[in-house]
KETI-924833 format. One record per residue (C-alpha): residue number from 0; residue in one letter; z, y, x. Coordinates in steps of 0.05 Angstrom, whole numbers. Example, Ala and Ser with C-alpha at 12.3 -4.5 7.8 and 13.67 -1.06 7.14 Angstrom:
<nodes>
+-----+-----+--------+--------+--------+
!   n ! res !     up !  north !   east !
+-----+-----+--------+--------+--------+
!   0 !   a !    156 !    -90 !    246 !
!   1 !   s !    143 !    -21 !    273 !
+-----+-----+--------+--------+--------+
</nodes>
This chain:
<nodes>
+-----+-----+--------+--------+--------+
!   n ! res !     up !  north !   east !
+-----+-----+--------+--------+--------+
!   0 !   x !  -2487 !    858 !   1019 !
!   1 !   x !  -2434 !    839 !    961 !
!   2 !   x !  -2399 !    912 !    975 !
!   3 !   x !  -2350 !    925 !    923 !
!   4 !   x !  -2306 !    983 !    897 !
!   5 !   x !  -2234 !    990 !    881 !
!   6 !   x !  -2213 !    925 !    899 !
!   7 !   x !  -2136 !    915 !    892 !
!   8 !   x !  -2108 !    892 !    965 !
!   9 !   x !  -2051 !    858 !    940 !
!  10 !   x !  -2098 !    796 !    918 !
!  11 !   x !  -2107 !    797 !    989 !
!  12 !   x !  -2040 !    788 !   1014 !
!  13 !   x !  -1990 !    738 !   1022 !
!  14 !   x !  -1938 !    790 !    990 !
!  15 !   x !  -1977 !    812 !    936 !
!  16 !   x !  -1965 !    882 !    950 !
!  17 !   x !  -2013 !    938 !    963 !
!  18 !   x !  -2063 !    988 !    924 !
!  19 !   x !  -2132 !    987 !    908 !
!  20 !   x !  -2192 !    992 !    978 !
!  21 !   x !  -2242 !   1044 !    966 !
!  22 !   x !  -2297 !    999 !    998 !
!  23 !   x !  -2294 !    923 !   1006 !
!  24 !   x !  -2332 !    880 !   1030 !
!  25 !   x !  -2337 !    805 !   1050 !
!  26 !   x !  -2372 !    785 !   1121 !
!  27 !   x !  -2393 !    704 !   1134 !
!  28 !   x !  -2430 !    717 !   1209 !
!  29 !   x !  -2436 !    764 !   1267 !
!  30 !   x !  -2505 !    780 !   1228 !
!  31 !   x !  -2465 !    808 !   1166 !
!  32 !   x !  -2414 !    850 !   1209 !
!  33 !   x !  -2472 !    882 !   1248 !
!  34 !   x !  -2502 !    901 !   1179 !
!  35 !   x !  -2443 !    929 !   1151 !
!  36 !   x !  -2415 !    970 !   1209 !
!  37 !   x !  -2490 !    993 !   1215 !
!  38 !   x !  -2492 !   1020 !   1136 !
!  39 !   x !  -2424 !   1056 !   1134 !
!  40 !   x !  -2411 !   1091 !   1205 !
!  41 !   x !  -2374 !   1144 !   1182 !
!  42 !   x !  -2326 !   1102 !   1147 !
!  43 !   x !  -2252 !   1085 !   1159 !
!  44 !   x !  -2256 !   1007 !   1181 !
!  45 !   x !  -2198 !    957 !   1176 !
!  46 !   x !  -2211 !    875 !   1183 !
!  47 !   x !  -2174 !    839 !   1141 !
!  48 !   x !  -2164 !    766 !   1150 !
!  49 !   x !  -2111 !    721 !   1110 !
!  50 !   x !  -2067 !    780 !   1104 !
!  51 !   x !  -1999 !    738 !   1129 !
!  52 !   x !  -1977 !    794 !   1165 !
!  53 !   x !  -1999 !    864 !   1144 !
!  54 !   x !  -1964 !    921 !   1093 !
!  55 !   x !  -2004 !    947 !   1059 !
!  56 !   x !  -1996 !   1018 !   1032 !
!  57 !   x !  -1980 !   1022 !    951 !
!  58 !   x !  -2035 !   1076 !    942 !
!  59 !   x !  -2081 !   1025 !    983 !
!  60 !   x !  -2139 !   1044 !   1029 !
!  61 !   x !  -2189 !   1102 !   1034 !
!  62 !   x !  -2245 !   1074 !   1076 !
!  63 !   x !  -2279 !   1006 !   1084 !
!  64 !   x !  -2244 !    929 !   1093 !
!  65 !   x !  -2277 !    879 !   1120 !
!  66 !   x !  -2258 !    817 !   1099 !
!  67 !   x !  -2264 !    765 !   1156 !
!  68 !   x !  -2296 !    700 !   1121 !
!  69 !   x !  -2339 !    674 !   1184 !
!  70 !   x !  -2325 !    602 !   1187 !
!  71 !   x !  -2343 !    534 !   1212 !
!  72 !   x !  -2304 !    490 !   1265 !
!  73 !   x !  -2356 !    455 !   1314 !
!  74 !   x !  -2344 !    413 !   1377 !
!  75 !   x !  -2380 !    436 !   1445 !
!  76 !   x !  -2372 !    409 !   1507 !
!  77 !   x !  -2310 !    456 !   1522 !
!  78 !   x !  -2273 !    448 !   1467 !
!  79 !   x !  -2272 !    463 !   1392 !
!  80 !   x !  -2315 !    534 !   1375 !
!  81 !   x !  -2286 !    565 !   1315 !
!  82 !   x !  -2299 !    621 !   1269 !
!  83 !   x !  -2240 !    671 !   1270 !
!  84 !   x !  -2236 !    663 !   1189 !
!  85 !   x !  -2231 !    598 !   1195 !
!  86 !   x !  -2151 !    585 !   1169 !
!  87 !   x !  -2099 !    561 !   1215 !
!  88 !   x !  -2082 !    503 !   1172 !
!  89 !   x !  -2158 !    473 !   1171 !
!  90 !   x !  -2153 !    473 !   1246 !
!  91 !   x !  -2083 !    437 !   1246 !
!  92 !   x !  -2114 !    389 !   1193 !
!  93 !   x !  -2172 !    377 !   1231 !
!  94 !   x !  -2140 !    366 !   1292 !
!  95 !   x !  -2100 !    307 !   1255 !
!  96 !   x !  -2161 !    269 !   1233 !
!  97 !   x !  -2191 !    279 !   1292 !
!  98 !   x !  -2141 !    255 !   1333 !
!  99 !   x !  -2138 !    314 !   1374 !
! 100 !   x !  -2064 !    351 !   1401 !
! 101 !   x !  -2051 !    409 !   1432 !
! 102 !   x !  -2039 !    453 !   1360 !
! 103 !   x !  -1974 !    410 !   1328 !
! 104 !   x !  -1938 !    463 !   1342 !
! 105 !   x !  -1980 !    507 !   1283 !
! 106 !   x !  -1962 !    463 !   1229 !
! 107 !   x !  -1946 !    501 !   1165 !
! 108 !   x !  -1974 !    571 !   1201 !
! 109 !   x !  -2013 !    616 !   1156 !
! 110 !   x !  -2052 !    660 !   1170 !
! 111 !   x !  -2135 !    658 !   1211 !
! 112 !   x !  -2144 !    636 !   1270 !
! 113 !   x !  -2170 !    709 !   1285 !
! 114 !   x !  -2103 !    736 !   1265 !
! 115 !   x !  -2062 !    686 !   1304 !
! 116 !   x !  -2104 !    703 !   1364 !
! 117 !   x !  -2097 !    776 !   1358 !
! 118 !   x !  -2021 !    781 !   1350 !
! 119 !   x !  -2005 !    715 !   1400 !
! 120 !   x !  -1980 !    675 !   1339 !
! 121 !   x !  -1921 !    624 !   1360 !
! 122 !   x !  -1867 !    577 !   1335 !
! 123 !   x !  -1830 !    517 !   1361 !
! 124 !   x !  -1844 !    531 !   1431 !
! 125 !   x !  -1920 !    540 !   1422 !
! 126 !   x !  -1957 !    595 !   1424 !
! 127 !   x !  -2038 !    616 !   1408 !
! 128 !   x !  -2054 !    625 !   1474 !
! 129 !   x !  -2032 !    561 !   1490 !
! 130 !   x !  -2089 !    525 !   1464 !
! 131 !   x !  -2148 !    582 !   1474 !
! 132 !   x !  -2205 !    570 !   1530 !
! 133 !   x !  -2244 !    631 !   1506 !
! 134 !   x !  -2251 !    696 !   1458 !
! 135 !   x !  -2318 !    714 !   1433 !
! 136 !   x !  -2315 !    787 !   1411 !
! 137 !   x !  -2361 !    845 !   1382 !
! 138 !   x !  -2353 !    919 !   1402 !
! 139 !   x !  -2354 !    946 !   1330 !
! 140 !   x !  -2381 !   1014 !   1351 !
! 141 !   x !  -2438 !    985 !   1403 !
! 142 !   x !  -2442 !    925 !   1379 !
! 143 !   x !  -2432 !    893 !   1453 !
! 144 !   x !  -2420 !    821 !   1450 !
! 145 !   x !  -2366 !    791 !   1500 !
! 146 !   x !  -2331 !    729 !   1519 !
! 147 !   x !  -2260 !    730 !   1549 !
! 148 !   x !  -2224 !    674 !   1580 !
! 149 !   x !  -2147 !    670 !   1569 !
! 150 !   x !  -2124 !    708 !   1628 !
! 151 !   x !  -2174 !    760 !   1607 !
! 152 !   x !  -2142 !    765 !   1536 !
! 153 !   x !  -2085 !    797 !   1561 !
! 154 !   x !  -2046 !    753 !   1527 !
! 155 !   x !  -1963 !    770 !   1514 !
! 156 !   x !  -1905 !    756 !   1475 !
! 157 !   x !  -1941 !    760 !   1403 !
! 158 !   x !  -1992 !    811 !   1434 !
! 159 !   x !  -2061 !    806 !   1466 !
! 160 !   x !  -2118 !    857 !   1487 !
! 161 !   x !  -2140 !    861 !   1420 !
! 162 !   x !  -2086 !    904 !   1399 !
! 163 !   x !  -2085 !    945 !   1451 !
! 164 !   x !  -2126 !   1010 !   1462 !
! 165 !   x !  -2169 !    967 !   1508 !
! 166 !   x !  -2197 !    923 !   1466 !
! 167 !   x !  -2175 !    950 !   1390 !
! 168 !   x !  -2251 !    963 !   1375 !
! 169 !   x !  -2274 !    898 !   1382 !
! 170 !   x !  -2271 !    840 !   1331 !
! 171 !   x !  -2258 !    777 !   1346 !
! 172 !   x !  -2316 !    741 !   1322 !
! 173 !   x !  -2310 !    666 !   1350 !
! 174 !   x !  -2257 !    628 !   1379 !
! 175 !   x !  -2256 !    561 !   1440 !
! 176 !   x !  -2205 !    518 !   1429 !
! 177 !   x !  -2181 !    466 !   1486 !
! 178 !   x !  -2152 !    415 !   1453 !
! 179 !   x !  -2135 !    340 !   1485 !
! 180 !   x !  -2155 !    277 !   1458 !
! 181 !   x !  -2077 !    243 !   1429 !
! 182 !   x !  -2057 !    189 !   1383 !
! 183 !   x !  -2072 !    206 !   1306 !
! 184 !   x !  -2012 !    182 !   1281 !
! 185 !   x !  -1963 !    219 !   1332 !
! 186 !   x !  -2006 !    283 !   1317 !
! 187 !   x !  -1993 !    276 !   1246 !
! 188 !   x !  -1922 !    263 !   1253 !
! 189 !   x !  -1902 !    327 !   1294 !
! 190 !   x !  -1948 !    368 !   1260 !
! 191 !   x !  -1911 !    344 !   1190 !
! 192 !   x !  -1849 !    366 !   1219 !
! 193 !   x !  -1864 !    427 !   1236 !
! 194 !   x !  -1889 !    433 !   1159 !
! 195 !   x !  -1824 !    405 !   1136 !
! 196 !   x !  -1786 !    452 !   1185 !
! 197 !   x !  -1821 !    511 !   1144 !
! 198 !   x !  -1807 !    482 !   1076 !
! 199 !   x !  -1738 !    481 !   1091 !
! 200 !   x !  -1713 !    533 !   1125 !
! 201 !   x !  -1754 !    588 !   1099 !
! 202 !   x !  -1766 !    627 !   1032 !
! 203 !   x !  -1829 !    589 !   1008 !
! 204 !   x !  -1826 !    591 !    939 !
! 205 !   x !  -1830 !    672 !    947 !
! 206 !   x !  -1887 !    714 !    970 !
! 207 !   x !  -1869 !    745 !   1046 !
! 208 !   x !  -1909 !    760 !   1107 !
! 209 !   x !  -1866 !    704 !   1150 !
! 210 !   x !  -1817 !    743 !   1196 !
! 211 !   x !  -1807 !    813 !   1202 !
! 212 !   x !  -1778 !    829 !   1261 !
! 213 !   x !  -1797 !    799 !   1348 !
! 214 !   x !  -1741 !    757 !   1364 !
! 215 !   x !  -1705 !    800 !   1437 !
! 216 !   x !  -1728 !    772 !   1502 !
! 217 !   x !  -1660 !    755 !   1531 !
! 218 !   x !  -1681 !    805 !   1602 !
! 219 !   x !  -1690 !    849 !   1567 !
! 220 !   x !  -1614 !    863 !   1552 !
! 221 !   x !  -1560 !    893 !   1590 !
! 222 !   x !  -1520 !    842 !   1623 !
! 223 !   x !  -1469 !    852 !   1569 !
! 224 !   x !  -1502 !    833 !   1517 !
! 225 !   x !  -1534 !    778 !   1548 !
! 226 !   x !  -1461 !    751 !   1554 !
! 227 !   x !  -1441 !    768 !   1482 !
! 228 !   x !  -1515 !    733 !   1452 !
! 229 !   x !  -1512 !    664 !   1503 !
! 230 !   x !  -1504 !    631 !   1433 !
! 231 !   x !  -1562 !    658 !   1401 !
! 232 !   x !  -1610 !    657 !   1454 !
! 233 !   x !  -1668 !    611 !   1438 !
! 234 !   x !  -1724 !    582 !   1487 !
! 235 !   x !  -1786 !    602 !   1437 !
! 236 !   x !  -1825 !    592 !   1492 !
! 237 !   x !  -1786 !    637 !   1531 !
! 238 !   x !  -1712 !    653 !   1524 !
! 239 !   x !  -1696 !    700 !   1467 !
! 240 !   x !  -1646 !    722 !   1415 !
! 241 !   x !  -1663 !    708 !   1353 !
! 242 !   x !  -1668 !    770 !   1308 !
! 243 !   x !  -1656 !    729 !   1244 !
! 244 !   x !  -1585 !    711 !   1279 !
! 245 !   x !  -1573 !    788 !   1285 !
! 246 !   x !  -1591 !    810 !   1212 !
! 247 !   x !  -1544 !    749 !   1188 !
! 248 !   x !  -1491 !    776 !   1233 !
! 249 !   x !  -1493 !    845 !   1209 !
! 250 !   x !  -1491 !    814 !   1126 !
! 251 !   x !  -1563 !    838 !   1105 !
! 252 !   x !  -1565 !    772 !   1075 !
! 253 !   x !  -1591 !    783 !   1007 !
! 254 !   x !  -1597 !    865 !   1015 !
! 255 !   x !  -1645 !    887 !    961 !
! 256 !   x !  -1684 !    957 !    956 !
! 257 !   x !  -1721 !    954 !    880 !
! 258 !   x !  -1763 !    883 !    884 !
! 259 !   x !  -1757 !    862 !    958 !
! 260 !   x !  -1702 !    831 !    990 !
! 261 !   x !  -1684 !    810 !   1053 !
! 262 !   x !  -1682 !    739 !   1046 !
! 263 !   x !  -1613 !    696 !   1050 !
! 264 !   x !  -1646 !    632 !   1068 !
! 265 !   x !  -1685 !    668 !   1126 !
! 266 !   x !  -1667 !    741 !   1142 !
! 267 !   x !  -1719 !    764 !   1181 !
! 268 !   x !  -1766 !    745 !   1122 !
! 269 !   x !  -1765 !    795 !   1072 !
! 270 !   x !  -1787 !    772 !   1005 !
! 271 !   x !  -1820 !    801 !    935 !
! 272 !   x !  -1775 !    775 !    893 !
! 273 !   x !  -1822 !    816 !    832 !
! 274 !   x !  -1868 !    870 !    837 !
! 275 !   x !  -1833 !    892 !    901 !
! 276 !   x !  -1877 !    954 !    935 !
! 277 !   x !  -1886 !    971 !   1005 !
! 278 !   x !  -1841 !   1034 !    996 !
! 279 !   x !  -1790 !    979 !    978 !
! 280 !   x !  -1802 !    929 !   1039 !
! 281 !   x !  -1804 !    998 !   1084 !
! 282 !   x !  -1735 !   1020 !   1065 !
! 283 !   x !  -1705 !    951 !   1081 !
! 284 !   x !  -1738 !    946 !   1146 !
! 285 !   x !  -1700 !   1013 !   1161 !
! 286 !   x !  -1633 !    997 !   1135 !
! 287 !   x !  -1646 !    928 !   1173 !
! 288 !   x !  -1673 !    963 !   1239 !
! 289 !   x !  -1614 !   1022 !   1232 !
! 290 !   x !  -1551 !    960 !   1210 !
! 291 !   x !  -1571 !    923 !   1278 !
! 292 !   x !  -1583 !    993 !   1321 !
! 293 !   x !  -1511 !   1013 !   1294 !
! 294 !   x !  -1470 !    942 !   1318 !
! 295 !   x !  -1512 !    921 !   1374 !
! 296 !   x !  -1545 !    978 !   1398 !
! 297 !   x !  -1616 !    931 !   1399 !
! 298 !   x !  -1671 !    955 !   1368 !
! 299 !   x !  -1714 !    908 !   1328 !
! 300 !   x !  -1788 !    924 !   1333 !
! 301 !   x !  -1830 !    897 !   1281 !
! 302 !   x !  -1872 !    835 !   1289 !
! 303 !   x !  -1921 !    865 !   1223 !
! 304 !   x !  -1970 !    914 !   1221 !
! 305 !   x !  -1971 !    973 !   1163 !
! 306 !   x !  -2040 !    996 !   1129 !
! 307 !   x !  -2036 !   1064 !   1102 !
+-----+-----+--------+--------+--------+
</nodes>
């Protein structure tokens, strides 16, 4: 077990921000997991994977992370069986030499496939779920093994059972992908675009945690405001309002707190332009969440987690 002490999160993160973990450690099977959760029971456990969308706390964490390496990509008779540390972008490049669509849409996501399945990851009209036959999962605290099918993954607008109460125990160990045979060439061309897309229109050249903020499901609104936002509803892969559309509207273009700033290429990404800290990026989420509250009366509800 290569258990280590005082390791500094924020080589961990895609924002390079976040204090030192008491106890870290890095898994590579189901094996490894069982023998770590067995060894430190009365520990505080968090999973990290490739830390695209996590805070994490300046003064760290005082317990144990896991660090989610189990990888491997293999073809089975349902589909592609994946290790839920295996990153998003190695799936979306294998999928383009193997001639196989169904995951263009993920082009130029970051991020584990564990990750994207927990939170429902989604862009250009795609979503996770989408392209999932099956979850493979371990009850951390009995060490139950289970395999859900889609329906039973609970599976919701950049949510799933995994990060509910239901199912928040379990990790997600090993993931089936359905995937359809397509032409390699047309793969690799919409997949590219969606890469390009990225490259473009969003911050790259700083470190972030992608966006922020849930875009509003359009129903959700009065009637109202439904009327007032026809313009910047979106169909992403339902109809929406985009929240980036809302922060631009109420000029937080460019709003700094110390090193982070909320991004005037992409608003709802907010950047470390420095040696921003997470008391930073916290401020501007509230002067972001209270700005839209005040001239819309929407709230925003964050699409990241916080570790504290």
């Amino acid at each position: 077990m290569n258990l280590r002490k005082n390791v500094l999160l924020k080589n961990y993160s895609n924002y390079k921000i976040g204090g030192p973990a008491r106890l870290f450690v890095e898994i590579r099977s189901i094996d490894d997991l069982k023998e770590v959760l067995s060894s430190f029971k009365e520990e505080k456990v968090f999973i990290l994977g490739g830390g695209t969308k996590i805070l994490i706390s300046d003064k760290g964490f005082d317990g144990l992370i896991v660090y989610n390496r189990i990888e491997g990509i293999e073809e089975i008779e349902e589909g592609l069986m994946v290790g839920s540390g295996v990153l998003v972008k190695d799936i979306v490049d294998y999928c383009v030499k193997n001639s196989l669509s169904g995951f263009e849409w993920a082009g130029g996501l970051p991020g584990t496939i564990g990750g994207a399945v927990r939170g429902n990851a989604g862009a250009f009209k795609g979503e996770t779920k989408d392209a999932v036959l099956g979850v493979e999962s371990l009850d951390m605290k009995t060490f139950v093994q289970q395999l859900r099918n889609s329906e039973e993954c609970q599976f919701g607008y950049r949510t799933s059972i995994f990060k509910t109460d239901a199912a928040g125990d379990e990790f997600i160990t090993r993931i089936i992908l359905k995937l359809t045979p397509g032409d390699r060439m047309e793969i690799y061309e919409k997949t590219q675009q969606k890469v390009d897309y990225r490259n473009n229109r969003h911050p790259m050249d700083s470190p972030s945690i992608g966006s922020t903020f849930k875009n509003i499901p359009l129903d959700s609104l009065s009637p109202e405001l439904q009327k007032e936002f026809s313009p910047l509803v979106k169909v992403d892969p339902f109809p929406v309002v985009l929240a980036t559309k809302l922060l631009a509207l109420c000029n937080l273009k460019g709003k700094k707190v110390g090193a982070a700033m909320i991004s005037d290429k992409h608003p709802n990404f907010i950047i470390n332009t420095g040696n921003a800290t997470a008391k930073d990026v916290k401020e501007l989420i509230e002067i972001a969440k209270e700005a839209v509250k005040k001239k819309y009366n929407v709230d925003l509800e964050e699409e990241i987690i916080y570790l504290d």
